[in-house]
MARKOLBA-661744 format. One line per 4 residues: number of its first residue (from 1); their letters; for each residue y negated, z, x negated of C-alpha. Coordinates in Angstrom, 2 decimals. Example, Ala and Ser with C-alpha at 12.3 -4.5 7.8 and 13.67 -1.06 7.14 Angstrom:
// MARKOLBA-661744
1	AS	4.50,7.80,-12.30; 1.06,7.14,-13.67;
END
This chain:
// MARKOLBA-661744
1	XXXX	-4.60,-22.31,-48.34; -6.56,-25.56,-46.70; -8.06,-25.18,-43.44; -6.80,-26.89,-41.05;
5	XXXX	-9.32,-30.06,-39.75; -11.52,-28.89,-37.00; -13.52,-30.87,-34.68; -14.88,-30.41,-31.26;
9	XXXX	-15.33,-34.22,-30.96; -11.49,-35.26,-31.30; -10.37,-37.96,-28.12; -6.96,-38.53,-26.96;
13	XXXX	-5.32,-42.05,-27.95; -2.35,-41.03,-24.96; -4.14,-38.71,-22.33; -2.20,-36.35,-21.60;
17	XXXX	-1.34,-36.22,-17.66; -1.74,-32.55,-15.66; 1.33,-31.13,-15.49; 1.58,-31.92,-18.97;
21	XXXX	-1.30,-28.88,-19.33; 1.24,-26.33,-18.10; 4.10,-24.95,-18.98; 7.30,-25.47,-17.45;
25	XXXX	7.88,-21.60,-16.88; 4.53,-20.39,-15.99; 4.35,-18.64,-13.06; 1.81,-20.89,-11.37;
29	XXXX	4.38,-23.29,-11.06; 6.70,-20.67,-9.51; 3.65,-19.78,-6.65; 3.11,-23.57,-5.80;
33	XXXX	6.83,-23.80,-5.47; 6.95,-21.08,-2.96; 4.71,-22.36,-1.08; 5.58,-26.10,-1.26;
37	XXXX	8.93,-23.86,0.47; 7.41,-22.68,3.56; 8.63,-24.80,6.24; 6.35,-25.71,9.45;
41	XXXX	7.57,-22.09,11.29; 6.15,-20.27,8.58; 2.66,-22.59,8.24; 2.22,-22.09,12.21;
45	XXXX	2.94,-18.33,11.92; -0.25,-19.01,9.44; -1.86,-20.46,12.10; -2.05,-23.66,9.76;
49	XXXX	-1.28,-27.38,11.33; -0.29,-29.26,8.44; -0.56,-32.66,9.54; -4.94,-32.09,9.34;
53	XXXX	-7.23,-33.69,11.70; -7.18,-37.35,12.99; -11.31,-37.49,12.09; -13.68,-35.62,10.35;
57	XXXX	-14.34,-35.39,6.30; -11.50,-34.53,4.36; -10.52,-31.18,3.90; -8.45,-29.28,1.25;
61	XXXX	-5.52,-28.89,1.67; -4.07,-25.88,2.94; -0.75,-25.63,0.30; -3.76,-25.67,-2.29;
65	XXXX	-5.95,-23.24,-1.17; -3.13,-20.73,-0.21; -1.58,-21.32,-3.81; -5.23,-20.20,-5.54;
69	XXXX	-5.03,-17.21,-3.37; -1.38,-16.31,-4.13; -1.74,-16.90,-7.97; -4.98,-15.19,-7.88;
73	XXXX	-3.84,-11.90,-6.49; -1.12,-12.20,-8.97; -3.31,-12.19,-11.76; -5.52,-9.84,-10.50;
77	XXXX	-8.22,-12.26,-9.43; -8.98,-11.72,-5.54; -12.92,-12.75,-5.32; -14.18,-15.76,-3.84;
81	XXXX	-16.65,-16.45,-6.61; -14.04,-15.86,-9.41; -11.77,-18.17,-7.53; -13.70,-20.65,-7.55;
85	XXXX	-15.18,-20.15,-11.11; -11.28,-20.32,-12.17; -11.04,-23.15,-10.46; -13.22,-25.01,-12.21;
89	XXXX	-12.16,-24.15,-16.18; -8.97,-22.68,-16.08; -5.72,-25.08,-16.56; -3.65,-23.09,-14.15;
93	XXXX	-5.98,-23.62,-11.05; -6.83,-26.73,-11.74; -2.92,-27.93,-12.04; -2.64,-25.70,-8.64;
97	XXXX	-5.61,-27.76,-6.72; -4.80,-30.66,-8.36; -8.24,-30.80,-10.76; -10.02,-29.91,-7.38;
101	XXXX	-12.88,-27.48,-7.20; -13.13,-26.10,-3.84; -16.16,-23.58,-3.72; -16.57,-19.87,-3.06;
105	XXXX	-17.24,-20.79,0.47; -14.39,-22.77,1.27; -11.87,-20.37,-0.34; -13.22,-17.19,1.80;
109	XXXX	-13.53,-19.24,5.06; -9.89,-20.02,4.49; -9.05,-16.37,3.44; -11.11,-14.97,6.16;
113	XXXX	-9.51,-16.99,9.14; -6.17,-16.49,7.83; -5.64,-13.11,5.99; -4.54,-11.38,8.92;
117	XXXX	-1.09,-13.73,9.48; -0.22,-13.75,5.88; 2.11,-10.83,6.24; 4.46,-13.22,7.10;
121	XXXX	4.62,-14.26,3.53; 5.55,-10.86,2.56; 8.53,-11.17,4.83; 9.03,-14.79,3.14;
125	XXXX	9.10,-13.39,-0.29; 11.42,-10.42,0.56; 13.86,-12.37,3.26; 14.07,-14.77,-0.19;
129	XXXX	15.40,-11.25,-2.54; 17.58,-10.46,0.13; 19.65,-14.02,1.01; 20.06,-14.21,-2.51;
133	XXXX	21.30,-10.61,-3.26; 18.63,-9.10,-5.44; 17.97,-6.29,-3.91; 19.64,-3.51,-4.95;
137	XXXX	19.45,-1.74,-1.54; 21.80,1.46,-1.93; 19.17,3.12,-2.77; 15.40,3.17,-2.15;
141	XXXX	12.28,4.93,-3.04; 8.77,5.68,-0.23; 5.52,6.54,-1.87; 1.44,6.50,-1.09;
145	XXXX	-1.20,5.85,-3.23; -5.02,6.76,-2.92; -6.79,3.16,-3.29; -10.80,3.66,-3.50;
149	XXXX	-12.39,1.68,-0.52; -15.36,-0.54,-0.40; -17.98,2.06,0.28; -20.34,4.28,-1.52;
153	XXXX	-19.44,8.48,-1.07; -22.59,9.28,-0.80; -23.25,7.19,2.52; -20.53,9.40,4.53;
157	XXXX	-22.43,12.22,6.81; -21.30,14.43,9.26; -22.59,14.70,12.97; -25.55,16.58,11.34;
161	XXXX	-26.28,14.41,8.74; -26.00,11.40,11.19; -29.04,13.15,13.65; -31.39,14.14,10.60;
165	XXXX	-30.76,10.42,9.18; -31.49,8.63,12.40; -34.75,11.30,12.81; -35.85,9.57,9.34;
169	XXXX	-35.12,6.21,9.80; -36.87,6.30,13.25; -40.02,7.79,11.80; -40.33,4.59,9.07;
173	XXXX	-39.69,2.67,11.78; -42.82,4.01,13.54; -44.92,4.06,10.30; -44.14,0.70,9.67;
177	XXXX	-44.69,-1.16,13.37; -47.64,0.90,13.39; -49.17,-0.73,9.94; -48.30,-4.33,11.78;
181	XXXX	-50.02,-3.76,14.24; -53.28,-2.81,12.91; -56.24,-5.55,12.40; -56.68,-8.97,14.61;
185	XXXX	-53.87,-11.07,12.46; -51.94,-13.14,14.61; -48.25,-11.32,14.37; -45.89,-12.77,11.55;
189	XXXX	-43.35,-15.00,13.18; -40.39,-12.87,11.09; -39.73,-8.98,11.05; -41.48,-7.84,7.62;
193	XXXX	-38.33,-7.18,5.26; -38.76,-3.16,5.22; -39.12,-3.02,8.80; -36.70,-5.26,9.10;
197	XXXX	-34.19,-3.15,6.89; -35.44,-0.06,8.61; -34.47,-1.36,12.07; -30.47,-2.23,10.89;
201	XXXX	-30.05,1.03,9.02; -30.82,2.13,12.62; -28.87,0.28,14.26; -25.64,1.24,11.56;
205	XXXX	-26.40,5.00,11.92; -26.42,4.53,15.87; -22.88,2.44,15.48; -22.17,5.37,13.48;
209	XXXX	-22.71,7.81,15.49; -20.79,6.70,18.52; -17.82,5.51,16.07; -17.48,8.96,15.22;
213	XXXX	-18.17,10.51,18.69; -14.96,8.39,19.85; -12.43,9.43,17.62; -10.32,12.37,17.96;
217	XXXX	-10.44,14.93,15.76; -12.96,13.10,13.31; -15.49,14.87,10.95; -17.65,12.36,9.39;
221	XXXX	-17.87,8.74,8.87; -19.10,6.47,6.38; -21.87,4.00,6.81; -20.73,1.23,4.73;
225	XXXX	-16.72,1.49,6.11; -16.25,3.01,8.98; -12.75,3.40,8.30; -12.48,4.86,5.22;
229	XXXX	-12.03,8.22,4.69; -12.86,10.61,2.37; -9.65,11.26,-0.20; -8.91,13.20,-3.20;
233	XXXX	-7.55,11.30,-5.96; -7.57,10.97,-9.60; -11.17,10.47,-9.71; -12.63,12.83,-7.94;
237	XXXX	-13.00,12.68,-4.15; -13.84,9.25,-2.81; -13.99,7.13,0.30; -11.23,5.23,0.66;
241	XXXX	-7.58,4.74,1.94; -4.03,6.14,1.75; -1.78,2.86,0.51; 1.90,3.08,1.46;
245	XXXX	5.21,1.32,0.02; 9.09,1.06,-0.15; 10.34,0.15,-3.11; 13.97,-1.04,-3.91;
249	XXXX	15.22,-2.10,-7.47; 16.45,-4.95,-8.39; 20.13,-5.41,-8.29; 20.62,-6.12,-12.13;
253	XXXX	23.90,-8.43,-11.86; 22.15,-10.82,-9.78; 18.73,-10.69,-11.32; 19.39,-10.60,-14.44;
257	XXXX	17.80,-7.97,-15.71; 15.82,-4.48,-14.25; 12.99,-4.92,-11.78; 11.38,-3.72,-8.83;
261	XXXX	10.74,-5.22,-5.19; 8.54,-3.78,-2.44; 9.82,-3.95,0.90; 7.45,-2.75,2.54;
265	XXXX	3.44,-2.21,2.69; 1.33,-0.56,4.48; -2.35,1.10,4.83; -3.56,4.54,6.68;
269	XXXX	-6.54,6.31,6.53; -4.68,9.51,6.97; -4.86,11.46,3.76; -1.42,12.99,3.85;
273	XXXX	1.75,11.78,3.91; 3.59,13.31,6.50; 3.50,11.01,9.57; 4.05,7.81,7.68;
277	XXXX	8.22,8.25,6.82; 9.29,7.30,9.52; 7.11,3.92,10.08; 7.80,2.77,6.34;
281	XXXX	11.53,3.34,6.91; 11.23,1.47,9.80; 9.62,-1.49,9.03; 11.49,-2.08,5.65;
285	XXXX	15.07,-2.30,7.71; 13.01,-4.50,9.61; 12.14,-6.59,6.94; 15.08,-6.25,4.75;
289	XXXX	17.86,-6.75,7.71; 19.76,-3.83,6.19; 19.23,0.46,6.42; 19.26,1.79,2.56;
293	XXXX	21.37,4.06,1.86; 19.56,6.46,0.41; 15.86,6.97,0.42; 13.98,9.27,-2.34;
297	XXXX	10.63,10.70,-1.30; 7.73,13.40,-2.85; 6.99,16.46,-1.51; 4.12,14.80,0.22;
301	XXXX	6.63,13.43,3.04; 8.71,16.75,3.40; 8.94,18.34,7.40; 11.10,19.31,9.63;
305	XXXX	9.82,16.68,12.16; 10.84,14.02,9.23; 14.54,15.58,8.55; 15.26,15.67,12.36;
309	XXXX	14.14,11.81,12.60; 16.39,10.95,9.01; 19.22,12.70,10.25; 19.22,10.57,14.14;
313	XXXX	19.13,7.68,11.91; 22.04,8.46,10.14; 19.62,8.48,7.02; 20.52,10.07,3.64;
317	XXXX	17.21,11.21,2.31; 16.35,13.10,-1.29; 12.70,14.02,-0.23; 11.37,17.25,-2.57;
321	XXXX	9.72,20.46,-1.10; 5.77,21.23,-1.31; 6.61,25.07,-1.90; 9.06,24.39,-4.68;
325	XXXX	7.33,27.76,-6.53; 7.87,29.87,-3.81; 11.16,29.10,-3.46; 12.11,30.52,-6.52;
329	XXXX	11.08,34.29,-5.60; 13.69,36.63,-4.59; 11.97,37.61,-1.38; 11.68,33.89,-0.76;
333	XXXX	12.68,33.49,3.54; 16.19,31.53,3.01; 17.56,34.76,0.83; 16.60,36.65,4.15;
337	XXXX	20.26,37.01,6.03; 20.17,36.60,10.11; 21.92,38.31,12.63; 22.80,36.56,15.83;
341	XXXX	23.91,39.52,17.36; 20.64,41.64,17.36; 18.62,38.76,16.74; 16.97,40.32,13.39;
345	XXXX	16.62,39.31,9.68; 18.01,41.62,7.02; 15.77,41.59,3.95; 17.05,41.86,0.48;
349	XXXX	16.04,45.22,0.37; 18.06,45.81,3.27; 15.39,46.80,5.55; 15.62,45.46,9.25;
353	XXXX	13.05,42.49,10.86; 13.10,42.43,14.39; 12.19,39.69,16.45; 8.35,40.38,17.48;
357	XXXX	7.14,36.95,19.55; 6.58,33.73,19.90; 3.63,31.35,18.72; 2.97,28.13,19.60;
361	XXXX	2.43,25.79,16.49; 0.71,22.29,16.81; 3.36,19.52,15.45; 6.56,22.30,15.36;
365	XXXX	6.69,23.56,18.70; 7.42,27.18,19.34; 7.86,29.45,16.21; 9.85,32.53,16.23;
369	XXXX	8.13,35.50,14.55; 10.25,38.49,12.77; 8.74,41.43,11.19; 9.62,44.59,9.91;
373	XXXX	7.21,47.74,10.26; 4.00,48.40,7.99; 5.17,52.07,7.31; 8.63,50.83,5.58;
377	XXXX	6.95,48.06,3.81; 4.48,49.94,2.05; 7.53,52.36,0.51; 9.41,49.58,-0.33;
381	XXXX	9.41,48.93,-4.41; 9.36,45.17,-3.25; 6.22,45.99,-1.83; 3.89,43.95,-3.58;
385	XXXX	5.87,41.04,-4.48; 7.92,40.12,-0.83; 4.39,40.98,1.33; 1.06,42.55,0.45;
389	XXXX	0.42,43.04,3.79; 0.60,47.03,4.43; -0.24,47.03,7.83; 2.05,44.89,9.42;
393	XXXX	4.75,44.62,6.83; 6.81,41.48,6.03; 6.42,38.36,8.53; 9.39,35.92,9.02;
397	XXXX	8.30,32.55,11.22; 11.33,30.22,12.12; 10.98,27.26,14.12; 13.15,24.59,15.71;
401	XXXX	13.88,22.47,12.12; 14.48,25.83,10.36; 18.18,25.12,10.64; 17.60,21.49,9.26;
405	XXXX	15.25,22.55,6.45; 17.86,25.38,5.11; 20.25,22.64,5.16; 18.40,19.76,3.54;
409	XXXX	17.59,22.95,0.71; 21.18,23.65,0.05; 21.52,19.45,-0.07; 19.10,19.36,-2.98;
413	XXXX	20.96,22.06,-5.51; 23.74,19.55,-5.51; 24.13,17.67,-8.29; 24.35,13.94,-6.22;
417	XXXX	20.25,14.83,-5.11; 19.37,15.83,-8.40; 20.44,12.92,-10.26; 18.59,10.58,-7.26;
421	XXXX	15.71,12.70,-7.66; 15.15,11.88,-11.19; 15.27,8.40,-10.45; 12.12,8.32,-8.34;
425	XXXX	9.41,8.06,-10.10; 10.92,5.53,-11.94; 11.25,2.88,-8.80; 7.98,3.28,-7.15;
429	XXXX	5.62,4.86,-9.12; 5.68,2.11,-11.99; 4.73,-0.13,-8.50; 1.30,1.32,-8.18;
433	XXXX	0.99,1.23,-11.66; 0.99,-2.33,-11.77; -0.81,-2.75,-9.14; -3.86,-1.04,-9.95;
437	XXXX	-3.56,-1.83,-14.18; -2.19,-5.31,-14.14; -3.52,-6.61,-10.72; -6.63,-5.13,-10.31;
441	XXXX	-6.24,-2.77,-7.05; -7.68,-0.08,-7.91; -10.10,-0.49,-5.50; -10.00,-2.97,-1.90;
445	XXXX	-12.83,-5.47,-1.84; -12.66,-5.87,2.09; -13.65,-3.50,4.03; -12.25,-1.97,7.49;
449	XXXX	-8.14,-1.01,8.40; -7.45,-4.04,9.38; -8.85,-6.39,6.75; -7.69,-3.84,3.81;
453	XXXX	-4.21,-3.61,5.67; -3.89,-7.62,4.76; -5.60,-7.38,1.64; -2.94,-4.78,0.65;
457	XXXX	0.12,-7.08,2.10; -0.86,-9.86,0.14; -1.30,-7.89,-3.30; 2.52,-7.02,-2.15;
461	XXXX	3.02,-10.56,-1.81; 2.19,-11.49,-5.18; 4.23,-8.27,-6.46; 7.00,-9.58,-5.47;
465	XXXX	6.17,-13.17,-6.64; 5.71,-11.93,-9.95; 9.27,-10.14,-9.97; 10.77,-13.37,-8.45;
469	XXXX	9.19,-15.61,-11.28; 10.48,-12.61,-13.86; 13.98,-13.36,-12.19; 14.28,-17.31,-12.73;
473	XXXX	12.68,-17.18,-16.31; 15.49,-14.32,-17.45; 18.37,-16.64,-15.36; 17.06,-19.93,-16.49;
477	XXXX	19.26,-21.13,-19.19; 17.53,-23.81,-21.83; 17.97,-26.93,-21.03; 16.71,-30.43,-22.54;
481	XXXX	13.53,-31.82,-20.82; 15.55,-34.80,-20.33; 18.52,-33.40,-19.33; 18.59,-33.02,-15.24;
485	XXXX	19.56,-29.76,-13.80; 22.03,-29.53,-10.60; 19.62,-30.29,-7.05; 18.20,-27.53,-5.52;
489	XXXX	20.51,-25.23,-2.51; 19.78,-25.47,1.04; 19.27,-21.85,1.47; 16.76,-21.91,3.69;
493	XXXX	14.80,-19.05,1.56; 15.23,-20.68,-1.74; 12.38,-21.32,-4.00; 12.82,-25.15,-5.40;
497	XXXX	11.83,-26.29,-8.31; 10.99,-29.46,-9.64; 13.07,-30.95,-12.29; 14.30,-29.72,-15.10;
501	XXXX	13.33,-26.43,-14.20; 16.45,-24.94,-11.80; 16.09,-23.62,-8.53; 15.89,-20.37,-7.86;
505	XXXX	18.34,-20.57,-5.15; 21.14,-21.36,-8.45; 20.60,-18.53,-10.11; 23.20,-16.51,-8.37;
509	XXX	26.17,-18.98,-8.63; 27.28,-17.20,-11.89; 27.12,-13.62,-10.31;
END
């Protein structure tokens, strides 16, 4: 077959104008339009005055800068440098800034001063799912995620570690002021640069130190981020932080088709689950306006502290146990049968445990301690299997959620949990998923709670920017470029568009 012709040369009798360079559904379009959305409220929330400065040289704008962010997280470019490369000599920035190329440093100073308030645009994005009814919010699903932090795992050290480090970096230190100040040279009027590397390491490991000495509890630190803590994930163990969401699907008659939403983000730098249920269930009836009505969790989230707080809220909650192997022995503690009366268990062997004591646990309270003599445990042909432990025999501890945790069992042989159970993994965990494949987060580029707290909103953000965009291009029906659409709603959530494309806001009129 011919080739086709081929030069690098050819002009353009018409130019072609910029928004001609873009498609009509490409989801750059869809983050400019939610931000060309965001009334004045929202932009002071931001901390942003819109109307600029009276003098001075002329700044970018604000709607463009926030728009390169946006549709950079979205596409899984969040660096300053690659920003502003993109910005340069790719069509959708350039159509975004309006064939402006605002540098590295611009973009970060903006980022930097304004990171922390963009949570608000989280709220934006999901108060938008929710006034139009695509959130599906019968049901929802709580997860956490190990995210690698900024910082190297070798650079975390215990108190020890810290003392012999400091003991090292002070001797340099002493080698090296002692070399300067050898000879009749008049001094240099800057710190040489090893000395002058030698004296911040010694100032970080003396930060260090103190950071460490002030928190609670706290075993080691690391040099680079203080924050982050050393997790076990996929990879190995690594510094870094414990990433939390809610995630609610898509309601499929409004939106079209399947999809997922977050509703709401967080980061901890505790490794475990446990204490962060009940602030994730919180803040996404915050955000969403409405209490799901049921909320599927892993094992990682299961406690009696947790089922006492779901059951004061009136919360219906699927959550899986840790010890799901041990429940399946015979000698496991619910097949032990109580008796009020003489306040005793009766084993399944039919041999007696009689209450013994109390015990003071840290985060249950008081535990109750039952157990049946060494001397009739050793005889028994369970012995082996139930305990192992000839001396004392058979312990039973019960505490004051054992009522609520044989309960919430019994809950999850029904066949109503295990049908939500299966249905898990398959609205949250494809979440992270995305995140880390698609947009890039496998690993925070900020460093510090706070910063990777807003870094981690705003990948949410985009998330759910990226499921609103899937939701107009399924809804949109084809149209004729020169055929106008109906004008946009006054919602005051809805995303407009710019003609022919349809608003966002219309999509639901047919559901």
């Amino acid at each position: 077959m011919p080739w086709r012709p081929f030069t690098r040369d050819q002009g353009w009798l018409l130019p072609p104008t910029l928004d001609e360079l873009l498609a009509d559904d490409h989801p750059a379009r869809f983050v400019a339009d939610f931000v060309d959305s965001l009334d004045r409220d929202v932009w002071a929330e931001l901390g942003i005055a819109l109307d600029g400065e009276e003098v001075g040289a002329p700044a970018y704008h604000p709607r463009a800068l926030l728009s390169v962010w946006l549709y950079g997280f979205t596409a899984g470019v969040r660096s300053s440098r690659k920003l502003e490369a993109a910005c340069r000599d790719q069509v959708p920035y350039l159509w975004l800034t309006g064939w402006q190329h605002p540098d590295h440093n611009t973009l970060w100073r903006f980022y930097q001063a304004h990171r922390q308030d963009m949570r608000v645009l989280l709220k934006q994005t999901i108060g938008t799912a929710v006034e139009l009814g695509l959130i599906d919010l019968a049901v929802q699903a709580v997860d956490g995620t190990k995210v690698q932090g900024n910082a190297a795992g070798n650079r975390t050290y215990d108190p020890a570690g810290l003392r012999r480090l400091l003991e090292r970096t002070e001797a340099a230190i002493a080698e090296l002021e002692a070399q300067n100040e050898g000879g009749y040279d008049s001094p240099a009027p800057h710190l040489p640069e090893s000395l002058r590397r030698a004296t911040y390491r010694r100032a970080q490991v003396r930060a260090a130190m103190d950071r460490l000495a002030s928190r609670e509890g706290a075993r080691r630190v690391n040099l680079t981020d203080g924050d982050a803590e050393l997790m076990k994930g996929r990879h190995g163990i690594l510094p870094g932080y414990n990433a939390q969401a809610v995630v609610s699907p898509l309601d499929p008659g409004r939106a079209g088709k399947t999809g997922l939403f977050i509703t709401a983000a967080d980061v901890t730098t505790a490794a475990d689950d446990y204490d962060q249920l009940t602030p994730m269930l919180e803040q996404a009836e915050e955000m969403t306006g409405e209490r799901a009505g049921v909320t599927l969790a892993d094992g990682g989230y299961h406690s009696g502290p947790n089922l006492k707080t779901c059951a004061e809220r009136g919360q219906t909650i699927v959550m899986s146990e840790g010890q799901r192997e041990a429940m399946k022995s015979p000698y496991f503690k619910d097949r032990f049968e109580h008796d009020a009366a003489t306040d005793s268990y009766t084993c399944p062997q039919g041999k007696r445990l009689p209450f013994r004591g109390l015990r003071w646990h840290e985060g249950t309270g008081w535990m109750r301690a039952y157990r049946a003599s060494g001397a009739v445990c050793r005889v028994c042909p369970a012995f082996g299997t139930c305990t192992k432990d000839g001396r004392w025999g058979r312990t039973i501890w019960t505490g004051p959620y054992d009522k609520l945790l044989r309960g919430h069992r019994e809950w999850m042989t029904t066949a109503g949990a295990r049908a939500f159970r299966k249905r898990r993994k398959e609205i949250v965990e494809p979440v992270f998923g995305i995140l880390k494949e698609q947009m890039g987060a496998r690993r925070f580029l900020l460093r510090g709670l706070a910063n990777v707290s807003a870094e981690f909103g705003l990948l949410a953000t985009a998330f759910n920017l990226r499921s609103l965009w899937r939701v107009r291009a399924t809804r949109t029906p084809r149209q004729s470029p020169h055929k106008p659409l109906p004008g946009p709603s006054p919602l005051r959530h809805s995303l407009h568009r710019r003609l022919p494309r349809m608003p966002l806001s219309e999509l639901t009129t047919a559901a």
